[in-house]
C-alpha positions as CSV (number, residue, x, y, z in Angstrom):
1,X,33.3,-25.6,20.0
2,X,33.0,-23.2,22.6
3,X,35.1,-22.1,26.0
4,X,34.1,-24.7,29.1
5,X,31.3,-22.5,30.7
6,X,30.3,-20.4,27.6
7,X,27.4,-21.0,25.4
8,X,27.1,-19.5,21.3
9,X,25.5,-20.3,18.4
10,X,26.8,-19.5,14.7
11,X,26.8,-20.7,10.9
12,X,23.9,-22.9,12.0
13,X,25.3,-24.8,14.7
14,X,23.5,-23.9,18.1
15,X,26.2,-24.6,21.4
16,X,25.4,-25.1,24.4
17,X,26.7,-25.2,28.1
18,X,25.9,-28.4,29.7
19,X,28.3,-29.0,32.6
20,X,26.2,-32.1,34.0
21,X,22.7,-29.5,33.9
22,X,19.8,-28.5,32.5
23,X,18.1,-25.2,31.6
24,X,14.5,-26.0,31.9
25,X,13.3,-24.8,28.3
26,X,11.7,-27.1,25.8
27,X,12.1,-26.9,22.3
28,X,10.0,-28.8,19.4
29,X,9.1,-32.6,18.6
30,X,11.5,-35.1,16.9
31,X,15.0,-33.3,16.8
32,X,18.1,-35.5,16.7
33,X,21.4,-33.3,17.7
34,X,24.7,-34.2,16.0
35,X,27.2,-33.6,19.0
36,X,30.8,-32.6,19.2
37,X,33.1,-32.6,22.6
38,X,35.6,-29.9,22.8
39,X,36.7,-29.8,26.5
40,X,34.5,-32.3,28.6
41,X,32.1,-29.7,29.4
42,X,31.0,-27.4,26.6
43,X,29.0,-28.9,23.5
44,X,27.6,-28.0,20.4
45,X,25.3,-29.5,18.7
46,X,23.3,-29.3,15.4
47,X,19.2,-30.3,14.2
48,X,19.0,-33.1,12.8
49,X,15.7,-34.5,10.8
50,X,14.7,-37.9,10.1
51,X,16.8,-37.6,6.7
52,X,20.0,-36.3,8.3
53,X,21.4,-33.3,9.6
54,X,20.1,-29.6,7.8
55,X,21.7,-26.5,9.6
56,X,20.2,-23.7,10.8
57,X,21.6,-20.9,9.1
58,X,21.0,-18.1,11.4
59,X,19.7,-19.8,14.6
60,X,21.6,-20.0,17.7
61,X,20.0,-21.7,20.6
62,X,22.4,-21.3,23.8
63,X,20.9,-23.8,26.5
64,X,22.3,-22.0,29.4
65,X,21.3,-20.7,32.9
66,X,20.2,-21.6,36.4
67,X,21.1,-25.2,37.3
68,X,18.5,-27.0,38.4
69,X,18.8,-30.5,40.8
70,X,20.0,-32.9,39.0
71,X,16.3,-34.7,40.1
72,X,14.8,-32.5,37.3
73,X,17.3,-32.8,34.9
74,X,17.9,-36.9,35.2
75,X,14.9,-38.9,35.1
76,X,14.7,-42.1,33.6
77,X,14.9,-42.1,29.8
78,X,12.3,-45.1,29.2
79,X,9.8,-42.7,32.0
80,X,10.6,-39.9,29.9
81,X,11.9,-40.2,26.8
82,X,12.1,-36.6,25.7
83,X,13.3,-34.7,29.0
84,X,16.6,-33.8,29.7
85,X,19.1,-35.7,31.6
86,X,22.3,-35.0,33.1
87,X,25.1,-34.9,30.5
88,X,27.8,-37.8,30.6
89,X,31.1,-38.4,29.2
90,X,29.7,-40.9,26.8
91,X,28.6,-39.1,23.7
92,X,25.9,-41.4,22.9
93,X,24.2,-40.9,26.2
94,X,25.0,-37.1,26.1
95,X,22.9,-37.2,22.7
96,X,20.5,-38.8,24.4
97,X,20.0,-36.6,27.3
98,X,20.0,-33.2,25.0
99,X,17.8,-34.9,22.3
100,X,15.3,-35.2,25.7
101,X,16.3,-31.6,26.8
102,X,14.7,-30.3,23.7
103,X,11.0,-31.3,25.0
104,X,10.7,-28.2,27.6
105,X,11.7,-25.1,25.7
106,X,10.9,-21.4,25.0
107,X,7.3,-21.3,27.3
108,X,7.4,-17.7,26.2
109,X,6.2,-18.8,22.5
110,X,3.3,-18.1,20.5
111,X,3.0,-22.1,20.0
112,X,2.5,-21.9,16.0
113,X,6.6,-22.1,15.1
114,X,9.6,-20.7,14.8
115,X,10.4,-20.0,11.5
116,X,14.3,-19.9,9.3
117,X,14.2,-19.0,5.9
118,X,16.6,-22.2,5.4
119,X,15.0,-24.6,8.4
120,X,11.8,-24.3,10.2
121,X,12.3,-25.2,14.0
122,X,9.0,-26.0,14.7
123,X,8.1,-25.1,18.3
124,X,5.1,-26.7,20.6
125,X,4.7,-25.4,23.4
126,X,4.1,-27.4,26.8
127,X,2.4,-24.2,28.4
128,X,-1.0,-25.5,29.1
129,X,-4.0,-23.4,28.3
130,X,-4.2,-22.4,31.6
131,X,-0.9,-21.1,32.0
132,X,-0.4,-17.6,31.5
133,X,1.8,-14.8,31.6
134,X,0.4,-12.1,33.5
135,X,2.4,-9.4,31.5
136,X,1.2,-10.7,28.2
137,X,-1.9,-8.4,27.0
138,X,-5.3,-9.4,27.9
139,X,-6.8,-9.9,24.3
140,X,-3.5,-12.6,24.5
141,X,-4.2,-14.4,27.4
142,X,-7.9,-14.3,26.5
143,X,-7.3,-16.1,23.3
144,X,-9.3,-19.5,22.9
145,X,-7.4,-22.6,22.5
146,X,-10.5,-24.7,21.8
147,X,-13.7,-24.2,19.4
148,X,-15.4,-24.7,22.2
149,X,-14.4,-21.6,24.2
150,X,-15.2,-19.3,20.6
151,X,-17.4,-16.4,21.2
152,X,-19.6,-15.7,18.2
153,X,-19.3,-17.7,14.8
154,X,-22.0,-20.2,16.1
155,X,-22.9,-20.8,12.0
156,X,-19.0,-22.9,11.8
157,X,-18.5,-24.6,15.2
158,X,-21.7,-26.4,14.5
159,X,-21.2,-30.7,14.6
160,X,-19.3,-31.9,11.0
161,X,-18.7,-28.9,10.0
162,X,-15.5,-28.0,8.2
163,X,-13.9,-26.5,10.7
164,X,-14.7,-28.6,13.4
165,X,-13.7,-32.1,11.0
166,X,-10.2,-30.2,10.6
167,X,-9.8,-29.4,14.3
168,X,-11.0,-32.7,15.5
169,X,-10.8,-35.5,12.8
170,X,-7.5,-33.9,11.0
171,X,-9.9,-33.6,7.8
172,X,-7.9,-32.3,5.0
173,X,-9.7,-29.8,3.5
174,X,-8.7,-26.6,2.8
175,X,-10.3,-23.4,4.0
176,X,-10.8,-19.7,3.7
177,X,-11.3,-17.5,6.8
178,X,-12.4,-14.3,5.7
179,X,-13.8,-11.7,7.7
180,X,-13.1,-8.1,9.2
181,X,-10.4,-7.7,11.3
182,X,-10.7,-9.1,15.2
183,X,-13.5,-12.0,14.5
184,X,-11.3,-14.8,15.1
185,X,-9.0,-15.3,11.6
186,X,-5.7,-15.9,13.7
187,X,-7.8,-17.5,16.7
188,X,-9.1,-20.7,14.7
189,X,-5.3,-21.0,13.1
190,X,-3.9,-21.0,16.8
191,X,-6.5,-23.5,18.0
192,X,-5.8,-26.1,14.7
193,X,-1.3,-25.5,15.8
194,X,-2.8,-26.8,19.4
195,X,-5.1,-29.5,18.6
196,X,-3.7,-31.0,15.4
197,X,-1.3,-34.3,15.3
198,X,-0.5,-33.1,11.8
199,X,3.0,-30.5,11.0
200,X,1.9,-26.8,11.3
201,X,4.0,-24.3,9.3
202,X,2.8,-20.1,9.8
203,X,3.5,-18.3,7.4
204,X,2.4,-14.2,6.9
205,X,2.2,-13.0,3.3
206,X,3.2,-9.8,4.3
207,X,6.9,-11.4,4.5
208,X,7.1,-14.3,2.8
209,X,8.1,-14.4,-0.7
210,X,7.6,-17.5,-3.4
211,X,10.9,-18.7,-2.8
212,X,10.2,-19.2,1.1
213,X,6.2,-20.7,-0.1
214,X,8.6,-23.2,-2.5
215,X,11.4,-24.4,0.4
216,X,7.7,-24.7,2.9
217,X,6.1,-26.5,-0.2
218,X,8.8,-28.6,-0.6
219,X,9.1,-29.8,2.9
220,X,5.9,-31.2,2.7
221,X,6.3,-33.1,-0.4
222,X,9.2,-34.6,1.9
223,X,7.8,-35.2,4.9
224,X,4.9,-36.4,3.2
225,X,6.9,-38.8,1.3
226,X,9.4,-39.8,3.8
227,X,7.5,-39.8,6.8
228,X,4.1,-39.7,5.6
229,X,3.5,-36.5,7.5
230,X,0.8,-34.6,6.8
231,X,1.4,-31.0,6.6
232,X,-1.4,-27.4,7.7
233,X,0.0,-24.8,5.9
234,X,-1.6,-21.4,7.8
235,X,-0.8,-18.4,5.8
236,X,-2.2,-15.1,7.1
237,X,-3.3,-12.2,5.4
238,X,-2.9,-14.3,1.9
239,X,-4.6,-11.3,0.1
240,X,-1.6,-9.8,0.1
241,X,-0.1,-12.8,-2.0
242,X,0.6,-12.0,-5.5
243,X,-1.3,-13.9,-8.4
244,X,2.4,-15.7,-9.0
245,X,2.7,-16.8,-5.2
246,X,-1.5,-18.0,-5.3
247,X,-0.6,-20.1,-8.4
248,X,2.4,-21.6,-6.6
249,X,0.2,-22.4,-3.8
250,X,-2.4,-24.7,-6.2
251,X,-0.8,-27.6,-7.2
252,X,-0.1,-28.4,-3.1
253,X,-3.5,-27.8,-2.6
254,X,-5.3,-29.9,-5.0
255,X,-2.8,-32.3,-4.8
256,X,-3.3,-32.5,-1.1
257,X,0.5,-31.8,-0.1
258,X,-0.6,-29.4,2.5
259,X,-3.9,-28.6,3.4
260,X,-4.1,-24.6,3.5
261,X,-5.8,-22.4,6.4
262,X,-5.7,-19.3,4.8
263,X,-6.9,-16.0,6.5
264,X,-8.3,-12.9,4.9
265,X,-10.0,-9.7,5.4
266,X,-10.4,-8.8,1.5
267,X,-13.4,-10.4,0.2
268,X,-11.5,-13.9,-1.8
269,X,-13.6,-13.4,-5.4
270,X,-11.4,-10.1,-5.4
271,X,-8.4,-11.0,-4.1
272,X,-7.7,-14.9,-4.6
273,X,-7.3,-16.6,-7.6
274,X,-10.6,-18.2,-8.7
275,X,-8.8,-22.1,-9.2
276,X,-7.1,-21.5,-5.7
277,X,-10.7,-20.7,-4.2
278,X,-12.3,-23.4,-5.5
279,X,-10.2,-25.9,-4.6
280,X,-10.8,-24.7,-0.9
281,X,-13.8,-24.1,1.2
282,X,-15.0,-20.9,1.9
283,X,-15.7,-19.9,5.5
284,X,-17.5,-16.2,6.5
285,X,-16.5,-14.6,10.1
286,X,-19.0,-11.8,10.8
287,X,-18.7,-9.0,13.1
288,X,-19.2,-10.0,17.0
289,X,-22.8,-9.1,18.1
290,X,-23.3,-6.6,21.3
291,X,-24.6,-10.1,22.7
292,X,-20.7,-11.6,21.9
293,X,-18.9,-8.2,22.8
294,X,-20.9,-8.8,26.5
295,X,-20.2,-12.6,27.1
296,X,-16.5,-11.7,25.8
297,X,-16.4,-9.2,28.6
298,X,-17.9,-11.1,31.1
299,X,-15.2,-14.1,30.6
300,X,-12.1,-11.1,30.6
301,X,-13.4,-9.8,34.0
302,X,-13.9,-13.3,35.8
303,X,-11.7,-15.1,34.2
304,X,-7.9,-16.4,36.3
305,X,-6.4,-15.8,32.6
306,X,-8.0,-12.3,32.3
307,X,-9.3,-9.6,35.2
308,X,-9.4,-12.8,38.0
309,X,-12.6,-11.0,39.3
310,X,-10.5,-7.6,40.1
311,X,-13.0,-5.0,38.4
312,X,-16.3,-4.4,37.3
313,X,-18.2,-2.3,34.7
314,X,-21.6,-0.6,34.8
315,X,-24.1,-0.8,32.6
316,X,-23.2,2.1,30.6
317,X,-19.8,2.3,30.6
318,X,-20.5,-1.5,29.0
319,X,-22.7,-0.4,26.5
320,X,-19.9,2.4,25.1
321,X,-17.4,-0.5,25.4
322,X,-19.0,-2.4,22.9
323,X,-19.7,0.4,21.2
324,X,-16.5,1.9,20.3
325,X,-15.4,-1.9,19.6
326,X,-17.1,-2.0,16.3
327,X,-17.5,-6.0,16.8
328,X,-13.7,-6.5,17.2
329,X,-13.3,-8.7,19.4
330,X,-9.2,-7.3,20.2
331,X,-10.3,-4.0,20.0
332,X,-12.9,-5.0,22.8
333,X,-10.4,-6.6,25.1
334,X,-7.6,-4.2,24.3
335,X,-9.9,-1.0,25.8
336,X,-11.4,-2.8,29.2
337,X,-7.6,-3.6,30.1
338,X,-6.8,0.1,29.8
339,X,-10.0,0.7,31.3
340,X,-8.9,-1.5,34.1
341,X,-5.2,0.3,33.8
342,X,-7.1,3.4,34.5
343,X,-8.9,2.1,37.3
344,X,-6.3,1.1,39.3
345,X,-4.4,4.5,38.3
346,X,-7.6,6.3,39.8
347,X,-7.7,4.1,42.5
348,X,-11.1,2.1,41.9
349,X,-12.2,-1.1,41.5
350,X,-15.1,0.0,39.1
351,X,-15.1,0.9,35.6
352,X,-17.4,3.7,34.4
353,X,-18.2,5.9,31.9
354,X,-16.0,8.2,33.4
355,X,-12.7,5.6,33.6
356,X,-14.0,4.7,29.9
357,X,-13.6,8.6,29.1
358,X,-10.0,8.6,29.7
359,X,-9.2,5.3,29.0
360,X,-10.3,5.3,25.3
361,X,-9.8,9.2,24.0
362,X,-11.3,8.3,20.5
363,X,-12.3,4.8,19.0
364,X,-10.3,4.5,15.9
365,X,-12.3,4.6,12.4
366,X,-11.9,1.3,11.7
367,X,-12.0,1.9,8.0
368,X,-9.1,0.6,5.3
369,X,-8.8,2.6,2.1
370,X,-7.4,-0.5,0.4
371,X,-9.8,-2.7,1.7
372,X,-13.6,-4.3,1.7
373,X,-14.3,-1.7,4.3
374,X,-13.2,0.8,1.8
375,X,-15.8,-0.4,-0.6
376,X,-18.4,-0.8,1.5
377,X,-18.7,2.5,2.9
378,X,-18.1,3.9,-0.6
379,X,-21.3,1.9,-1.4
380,X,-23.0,3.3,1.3
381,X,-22.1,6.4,0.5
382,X,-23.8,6.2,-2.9
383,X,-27.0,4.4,-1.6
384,X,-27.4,7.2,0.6
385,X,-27.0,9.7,-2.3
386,X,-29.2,8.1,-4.3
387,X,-32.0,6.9,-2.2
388,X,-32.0,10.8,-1.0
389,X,-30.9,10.3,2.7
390,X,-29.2,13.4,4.0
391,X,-28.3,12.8,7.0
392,X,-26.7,8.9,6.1
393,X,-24.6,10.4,3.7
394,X,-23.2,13.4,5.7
395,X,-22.5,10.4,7.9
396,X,-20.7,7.9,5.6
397,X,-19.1,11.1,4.2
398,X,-17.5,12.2,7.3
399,X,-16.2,8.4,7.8
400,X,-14.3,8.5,4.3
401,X,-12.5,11.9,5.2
402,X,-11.6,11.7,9.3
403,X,-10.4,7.9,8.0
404,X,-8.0,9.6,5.6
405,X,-9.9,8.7,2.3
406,X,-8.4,10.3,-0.6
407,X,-11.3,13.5,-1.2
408,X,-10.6,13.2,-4.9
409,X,-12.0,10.2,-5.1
410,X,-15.1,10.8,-2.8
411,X,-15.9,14.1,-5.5
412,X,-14.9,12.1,-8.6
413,X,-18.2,9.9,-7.2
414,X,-20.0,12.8,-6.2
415,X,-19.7,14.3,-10.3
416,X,-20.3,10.9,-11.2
417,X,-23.5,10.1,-9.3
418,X,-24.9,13.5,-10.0
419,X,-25.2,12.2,-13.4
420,X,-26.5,8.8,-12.8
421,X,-28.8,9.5,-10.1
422,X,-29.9,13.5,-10.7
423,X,-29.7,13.8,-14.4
424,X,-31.9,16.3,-15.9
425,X,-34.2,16.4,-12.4
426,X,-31.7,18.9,-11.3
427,X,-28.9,19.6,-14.1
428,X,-27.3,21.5,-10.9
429,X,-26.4,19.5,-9.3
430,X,-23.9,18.8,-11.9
431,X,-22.3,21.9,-11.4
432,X,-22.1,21.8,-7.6
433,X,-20.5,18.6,-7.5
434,X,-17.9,19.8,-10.1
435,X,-17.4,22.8,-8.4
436,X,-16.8,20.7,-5.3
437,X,-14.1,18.6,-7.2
438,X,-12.6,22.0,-8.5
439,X,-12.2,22.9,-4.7
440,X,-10.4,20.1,-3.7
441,X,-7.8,20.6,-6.4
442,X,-7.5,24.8,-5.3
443,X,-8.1,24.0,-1.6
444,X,-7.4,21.8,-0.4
445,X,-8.1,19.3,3.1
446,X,-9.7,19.7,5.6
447,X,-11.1,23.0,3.9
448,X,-12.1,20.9,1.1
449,X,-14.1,19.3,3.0
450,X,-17.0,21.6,3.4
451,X,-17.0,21.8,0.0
452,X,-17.6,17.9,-0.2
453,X,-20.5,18.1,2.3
454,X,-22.0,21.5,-0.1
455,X,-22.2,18.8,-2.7
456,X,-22.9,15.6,-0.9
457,X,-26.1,17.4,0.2
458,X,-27.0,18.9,-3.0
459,X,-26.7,15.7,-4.5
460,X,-28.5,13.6,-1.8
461,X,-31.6,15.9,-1.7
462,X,-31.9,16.8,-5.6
463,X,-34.9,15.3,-7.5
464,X,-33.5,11.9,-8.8
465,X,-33.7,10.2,-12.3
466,X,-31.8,7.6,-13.9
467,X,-32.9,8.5,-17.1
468,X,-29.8,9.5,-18.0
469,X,-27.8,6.9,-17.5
470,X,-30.3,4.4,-18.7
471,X,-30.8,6.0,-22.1
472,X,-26.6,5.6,-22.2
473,X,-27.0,2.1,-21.9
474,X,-29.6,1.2,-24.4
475,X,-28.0,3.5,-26.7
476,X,-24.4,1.4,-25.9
477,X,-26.1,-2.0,-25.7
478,X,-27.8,-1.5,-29.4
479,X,-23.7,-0.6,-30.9
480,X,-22.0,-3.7,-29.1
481,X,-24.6,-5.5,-30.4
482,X,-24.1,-4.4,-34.1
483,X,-27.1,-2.1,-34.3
484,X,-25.5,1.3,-36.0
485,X,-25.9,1.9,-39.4
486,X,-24.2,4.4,-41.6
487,X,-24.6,8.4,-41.2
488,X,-27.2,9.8,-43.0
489,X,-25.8,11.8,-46.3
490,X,-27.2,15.2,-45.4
491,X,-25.5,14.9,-41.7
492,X,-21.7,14.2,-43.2
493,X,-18.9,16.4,-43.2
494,X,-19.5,19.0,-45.8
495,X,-17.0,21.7,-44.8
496,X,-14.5,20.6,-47.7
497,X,-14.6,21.7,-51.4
498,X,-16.0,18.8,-53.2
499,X,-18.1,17.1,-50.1
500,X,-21.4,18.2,-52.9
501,X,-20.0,15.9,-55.1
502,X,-20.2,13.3,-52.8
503,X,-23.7,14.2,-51.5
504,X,-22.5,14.8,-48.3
505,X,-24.2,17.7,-46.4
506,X,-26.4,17.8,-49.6
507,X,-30.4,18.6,-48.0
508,X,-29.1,19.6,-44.7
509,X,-31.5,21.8,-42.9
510,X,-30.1,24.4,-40.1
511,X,-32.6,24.6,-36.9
512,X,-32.1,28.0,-36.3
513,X,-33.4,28.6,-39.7
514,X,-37.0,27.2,-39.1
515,X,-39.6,28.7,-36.4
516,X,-38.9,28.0,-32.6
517,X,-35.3,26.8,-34.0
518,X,-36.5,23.0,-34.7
519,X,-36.6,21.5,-37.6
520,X,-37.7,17.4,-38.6
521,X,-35.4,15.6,-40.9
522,X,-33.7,12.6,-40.3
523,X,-31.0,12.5,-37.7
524,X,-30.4,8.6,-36.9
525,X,-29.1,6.1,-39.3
526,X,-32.1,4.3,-41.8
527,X,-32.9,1.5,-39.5
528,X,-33.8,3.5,-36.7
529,X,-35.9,5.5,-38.7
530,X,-37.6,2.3,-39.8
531,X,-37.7,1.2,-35.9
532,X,-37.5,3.8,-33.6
533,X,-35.7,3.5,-30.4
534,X,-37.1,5.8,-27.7
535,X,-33.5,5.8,-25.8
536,X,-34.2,8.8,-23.5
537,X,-37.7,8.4,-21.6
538,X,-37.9,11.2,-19.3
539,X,-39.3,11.5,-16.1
540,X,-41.6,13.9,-14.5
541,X,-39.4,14.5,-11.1
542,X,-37.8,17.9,-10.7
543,X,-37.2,19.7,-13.5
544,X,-36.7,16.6,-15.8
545,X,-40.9,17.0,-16.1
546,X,-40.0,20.7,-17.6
547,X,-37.6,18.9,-20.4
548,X,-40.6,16.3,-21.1
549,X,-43.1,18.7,-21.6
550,X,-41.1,20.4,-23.9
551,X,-39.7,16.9,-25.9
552,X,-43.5,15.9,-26.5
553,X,-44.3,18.8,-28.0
554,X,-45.5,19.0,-31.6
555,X,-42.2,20.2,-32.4
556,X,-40.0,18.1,-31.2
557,X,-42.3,15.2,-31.5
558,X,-41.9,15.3,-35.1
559,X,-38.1,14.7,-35.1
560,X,-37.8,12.3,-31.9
561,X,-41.2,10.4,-33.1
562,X,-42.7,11.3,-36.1
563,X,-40.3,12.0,-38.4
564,X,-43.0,11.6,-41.7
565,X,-45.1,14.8,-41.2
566,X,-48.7,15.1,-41.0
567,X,-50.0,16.1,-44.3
568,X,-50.2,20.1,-45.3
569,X,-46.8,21.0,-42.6
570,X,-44.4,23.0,-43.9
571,X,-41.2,20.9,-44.6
C-alpha cells in the first residue's frame, strides 16, 4: 500500500511506516484498524468502529518519524492495552500493536476533536493539564481545565448546579452559555471534552451546515443505540444557526440523543428558537469584575503554565490593564503577554504604564454592529438623549461611530427621538436632527460626524415631552380597538360636482373666515363628540407650555372641549 519506508494516506485509508517502531503520538479511544501487508514493512490501515470499518474520506494519518527503543514501543499488551508495540509479521499481533499505538497521538491538539465531514476522529489528548507548550499563547496555556480553577461566574460553579451536575455527575441537561465575548463560553465546553466519560462532538455554526448537524445527529442515535453511548453535542456560536438548522437540533434534544452545550453571545430570546430554548437551561456569563481581571493576572504572572514568576506589574499599569480589557478575560491575558513581550524587548523585568503604552497602542471598541452590544449601546444612546445627559451621549455617540456603526442609522434615531422625547418642548429640534441626517447623505463620514454630535446635543439638552408620542398611541390604541366612527358630512370630499347632493361638505365652515382664524364645529366622528377623548395633553416644559396656553384658550377650547357653545356666541 505504500513503498517499504514511505508513509501516505489517501481515499480514506491512512498508511503508515512501521518497520518494527513506533512514533510516539496518540490518537483517540476505541479505534480498531483493518490492516493490509504489502512488503513486510510498510502498512496501511483503516478506522474501524464498533459496527465495522467507515473510511475517512479526506484523512491521512502517516505514523512516521524518530524510532524510539523498542522498550517504549513494546510493553506488555495486558500492562497496556492501548500503547504501541513493536510490529510483527503476524497480522493479528500487528493489529494489535497499532490498535495500542493509537493511545499517544497528536499532544499538539486542542483535546475537543478532530472533525471529517464523513467521520469524526475523535481525539483525547493525554497532555496533562500541566503540560504546556511554551509557544502556545498565554490566554491558551492559561485556560482552566477544571470549574474549579474558573475566575469569575461564582453564581454557576455553586454545589448542584447545572453546570457543575454536567461536569461531574454526566447530568444530561442541556444548556445555554450566553455572554459577551471572553467570559468563559469556550472555557466551560473545553473543561466538560476533559472531564466527561460521555462522546464529545465540537461543532462551530459558522461552518457547519444541516447536512453535517444530520450525519453528528445521526451518530448519536447510533452510538446511543449500539453502544449505549451517550453523546455532548458542543456547538459554538449557535446564533449563527439558521431557524432550519435550530429545528433540526430539537428532536435530539428533547429526545435526549445528545445533550447540547450551546454557546452564544446574542441574547437566545432573539436568536434561538423559543421550543429549542426551553428545552434547555439557560445559563448567564457576565463580564469579569476588576476583582477577576486582578486574580486572573495574578495566576498569568506566577503561574509555571503562564509568566513562571518572570515579570511584574505596578499598580497602575494594572489598573489600565484591566481597563482596556473591558472584562474580557482573553483580551486581558492577550495584552500582559505583549506587555511582557515588550518588557523583555526593553530589557526589564517590570511592566509599567510606560511598557503598557507601547504594548497596547489602542484598546479595541469592543462593540458588534450585529450584536447585543450593538443594541445596548444604541439603548444607551437613547436613555442618554432622553434623560438629558450631554456628556453620556456624546460618549455613547462617539462609541457607535469610531466602532464603525452605520451614521444613518444613529441620525434616523436622532429624527426619531426628537419626536418622541422633545415634541413640541422644542419643535427644533426636529429640524436639527433632520438637518443632521441630510448631512450624512451630502457629507458624508467622518465629516458627518460633527453634524451627528450638532444634533445629539441639541437633542439631549432640549426641553423634553412625550406628549407627542403618547397622544399617537391613544389615538392608535382607540382604532385597533374599533373605536372610529364615520367622517362627519360637512368634513367629506366636496371638490366634485354633485358632492351637495350627497351632503358632503354641506355646513362646512373655513377658519380663516371667522376672527383669530378658529372656528368650533364638529371635527371628530359622533361618538367622540358624545365622549371626548383628550388625546394630546400638553406639557408646560419648553415651549410646549406656549402651545398649552394657547390650546386652553376660549378659542380653541370651544372646538378641542366644548364644542356646544355657551349661549349668545356667535356660531
Amino acid at each position: 500500500m505504500v513503498g517499504a519506508g514511505g508513509c501516505a494516506g489517501a481515499c480514506g485509508t491512512a498508511c503508515a511506516t512501521v518497520d518494527g517502531v513506533c512514533d510516539g503520538v496518540t490518537l483517540g479511544v476505541r479505534l480498531g484498524l483493518g490492516l493490509g501487508v504489502s512488503n513486510g514493512t510498510s502498512w496501511g490501515f483503516s478506522l474501524r468502529t464498533a459496527s465495522g470499518v467507515r473510511e475517512a474520506s479526506g484523512l491521512a494519518v502517516g505514523l512516521c518519524g524518530a524510532r524510539p527503543t523498542p522498550e517504549t514501543c513494546d510493553p506488555a499488551p495486558e500492562e497496556q492495552p492501548d500503547s504501541i508495540v513493536a510490529a510483527s509479521t503476524s497480522p493479528a499481533a500487528t493489529r494489535l500493536k497499532l490498535r495500542a499505538a493509537l493511545t499517544r497521538t497528536i499532544l499538539s491538539l486542542d483535546p475537543i476533536m478532530l472533525v471529517n465531514k464523513r467521520f469524526p476522529v475523535e481525539l483525547k489528548t493525554t497532555r496533562r493539564p500541566e503540560e504546556t507548550v511554551v509557544n502556545e499563547p498565554l490566554a491558551v496555556r492559561m485556560r482552566p481545565s477544571t470549574l474549579d480553577e474558573i475566575v469569575g461566574q461564582q453564581h454557576l460553579l455553586d454545589p448542584g448546579s447545572a453546570l457543575r451536575r454536567l461536569v461531574d455527575d454526566d447530568a444530561s441537561a442541556s444548556i445555554f452559555l450566553w455572554g459577551p465575548p471572553g467570559v468563559g463560553k469556550s472555557t466551560i465546553a473545553h473543561i466538560v471534552a476533559l472531564s466527561t466519560r460521555r462522546r464529545f462532538v465540537a461543532l462551530s455554526a459558522t461552518s457547519a451546515t444541516v447536512k453535517d448537524l444530520r450525519w453528528e445527529l445521526a451518530e448519536a442515535e447510533r452510538e446511543k443505540r449500539e453502544n449505549d453511548d451517550d453523546t455532548v453535542l458542543f456547538i459554538d456560536e449557535v446564533h449563527r444557526f439558521t431557524k432550519a438548522q435550530q429545528d433540526t437540533l430539537l428532536p435530539a434534544v428533547e429526545n435526549r440523543v445528545v445533550t447540547l452545550i450551546a454557546a452564544t453571545t446574542e441574547n437566545p430570546a432573539f436568536s434561538v428558537i423559543a421550543p429549542l430554548l426551553s428545552r434547555s437551561v439557560l445559563l448567564t456569563l457576565t463580564s469579569l469584575t476588576e476583582e477577576d481581571l486582578s486574580q486572573l493576572v495574578d495566576n498569568a504572572l506566577l503561574s509555571p503554565k503562564g509568566l513562571d514568576g518572570a515579570f511584574e506589574i505596578d499598580d497602575e499599569a494594572r489598573k489600565d490593564l484591566i481597563r482596556l480589557s473591558g472584562g474580557d478575560a482573553r483580551r486581558t491575558l492577550t495584552y500582559l503577554e505583549e506587555a511582557a513581550s515588550t518588557a523583555t524587548a526593553m530589557q526589564t523585568s517590570l511592566i509599567d504604564q510606560a511598557v503598557m503604552v507601547k504594548a497596547v497602542h489602542q484598546a479595541v471598541a469592543r462593540y458588534d454592529r450585529d450584536g447585543d452590544q450593538h443594541y445596548d449601546i444604541i439603548s444607551a444612546f437613547i436613555k442618554s438623549l432622553r434623560g438629558s445627559d450631554v456628556n453620556a451621549a456624546i460618549h455613547w455617540l462617539a462609541r457607535m461611530v469610531d466602532a464603525g456603526e452605520d451614521p444613518r442609522y444613529i441620525a434616523r434615531r436622532l429624527v426619531v427621538h426628537a419626536s418622541e422625547d422633545v415634541g413640541m418642548a422644542d419643535p427644533m429640534a426636529l429640524q436639527t436632527a433632520v438637518a443632521a441626517a441630510q448631512a450624512v447623505q451630502l457629507i458624508g463620514m467622518p465629516e458627518a460626524g460633527i453634524n451627528l454630535a450638532h444634533a445629539t446635543i441639541a437633542v439631549a439638552s432640549a426641553a423634553k415631552s412625550n406628549a407627542v408620542i403618547a397622544a399617537y398611541n391613544l389615538a392608535l390604541s382607540d382604532v385597533k380597538h374599533g373605536i372610529t366612527g364615520n367622517v362627519p358630512m360637512h368634513l367629506r370630499d366636496a371638490h366634485y360636482a354633485s358632492a351637495a347632493e350627497y351632503g358632503h361638505g354641506v355646513g362646512y365652515r373655513y377658519p380663516h373666515d371667522y376672527p383669530g382664524n378658529v372656528v368650533a364645529q364638529q371635527y371628530l366622528p359622533e361618538h367622540f363628540v358624545l365622549s371626548p377623548t383628550p388625546y394630546y395633553q400638553p406639557t408646560e416644559n419648553g415651549y410646549e407650555a406656549t402651545v398649552k396656553a394657547r390650546l386652553i384658550s376660549n378659542e380653541i377650547r370651544k372646538i378641542n372641549n366644548d364644542l356646544e357653545l355657551p349661549p349668545g356666541a356667535e356660531e
